[in-house]
N, C-alpha and C positions, 0 to 999 in steps of 0.2 A: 461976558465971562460966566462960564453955568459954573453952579455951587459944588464943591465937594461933597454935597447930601443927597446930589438930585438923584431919585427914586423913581422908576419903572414899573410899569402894571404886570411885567414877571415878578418883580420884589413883591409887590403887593399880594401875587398870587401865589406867592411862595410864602408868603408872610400868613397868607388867610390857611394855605392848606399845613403850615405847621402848627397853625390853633385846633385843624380839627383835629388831627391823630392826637393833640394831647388829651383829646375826649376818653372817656370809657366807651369800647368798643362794647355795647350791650347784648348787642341781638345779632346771632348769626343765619345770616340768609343761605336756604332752602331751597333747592329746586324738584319737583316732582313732575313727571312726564305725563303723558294722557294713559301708557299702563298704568304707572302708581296709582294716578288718581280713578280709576275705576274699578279698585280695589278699594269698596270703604273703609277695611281695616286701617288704613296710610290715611286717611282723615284724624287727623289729633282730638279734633269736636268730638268722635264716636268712639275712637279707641281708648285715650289715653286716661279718661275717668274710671272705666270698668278697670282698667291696668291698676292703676292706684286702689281703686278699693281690692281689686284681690289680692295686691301685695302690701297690703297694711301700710299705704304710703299717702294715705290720704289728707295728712297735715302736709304736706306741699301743695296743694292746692292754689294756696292763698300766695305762693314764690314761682310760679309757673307763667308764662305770658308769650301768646305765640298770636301772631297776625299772619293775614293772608292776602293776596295780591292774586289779580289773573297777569297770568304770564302770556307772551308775545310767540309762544314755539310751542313743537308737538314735544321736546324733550326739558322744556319749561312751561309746560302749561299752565300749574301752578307755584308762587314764589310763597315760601313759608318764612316767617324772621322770628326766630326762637330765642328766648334768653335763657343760660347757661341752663336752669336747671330746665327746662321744658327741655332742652338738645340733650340733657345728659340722660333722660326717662327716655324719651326718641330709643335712644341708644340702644339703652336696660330693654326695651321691647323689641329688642331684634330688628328693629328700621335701620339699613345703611344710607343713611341720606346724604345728597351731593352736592355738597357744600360749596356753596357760591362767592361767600366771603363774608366779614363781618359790619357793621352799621352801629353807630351810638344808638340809634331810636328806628324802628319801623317808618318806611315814609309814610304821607298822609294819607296817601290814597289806598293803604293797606287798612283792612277791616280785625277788629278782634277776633278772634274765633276761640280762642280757648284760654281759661286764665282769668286773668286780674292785668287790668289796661296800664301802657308805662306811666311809669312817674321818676321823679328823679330826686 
């Protein structure tokens, strides 16, 4: 006679994926094409410091945090994971970027590139 509790590794997997969306979605991932990226201006490491000093915005420094990943494709070649405020300067400097979706944390295999590294 099976139990009126027995439990399925769909429940399980329903169970694990409604603990992650209660995460905070921190970082929204970035896609840039091999145009973008041969434009250095669409590098955040090169543009986005000179951005802030010229618009007096340079006490966001230290809340800004954007990683980077090589991408699999000619129209993702590189994957950027932005939190709020790095996407929201993005923005403010005229970048249309094509947003992929959002992530609690950059994965591992993404490197720093611009900012102050996550913490929680």
């Amino acid at each position: 006679m099976a139990s009126a509790t027995t439990h399925t590794s769909n429940d399980l997997l329903r169970s694990l994926a409604a603990k992650q969306t209660d995460q905070p979605q921190n970082y929204t991932m970035v896609a840039q094409s091999v145009n973008e990226v041969r434009e250095l201006q669409n590098a955040p490491s090169i543009s986005m410091g000179p951005y802030l000093i010229e618009s007096n915005q340079t006490r966001l420094l230290g809340s800004i945090s954007i990683y980077g990943q090589r991408g699999t494709s000619n129209e993702q070649i590189r994957l950027l994971y932005m939190n709020e405020t790095a996407l929201r300067i993005w923005m403010e400097m005229g970048k249309r970027p094509k947003l992929l979706g959002t992530h609690h944390r950059p994965p591992r295999v993404a490197l720093l590139s611009f900012g102050v590294p996550f913490s929680e």
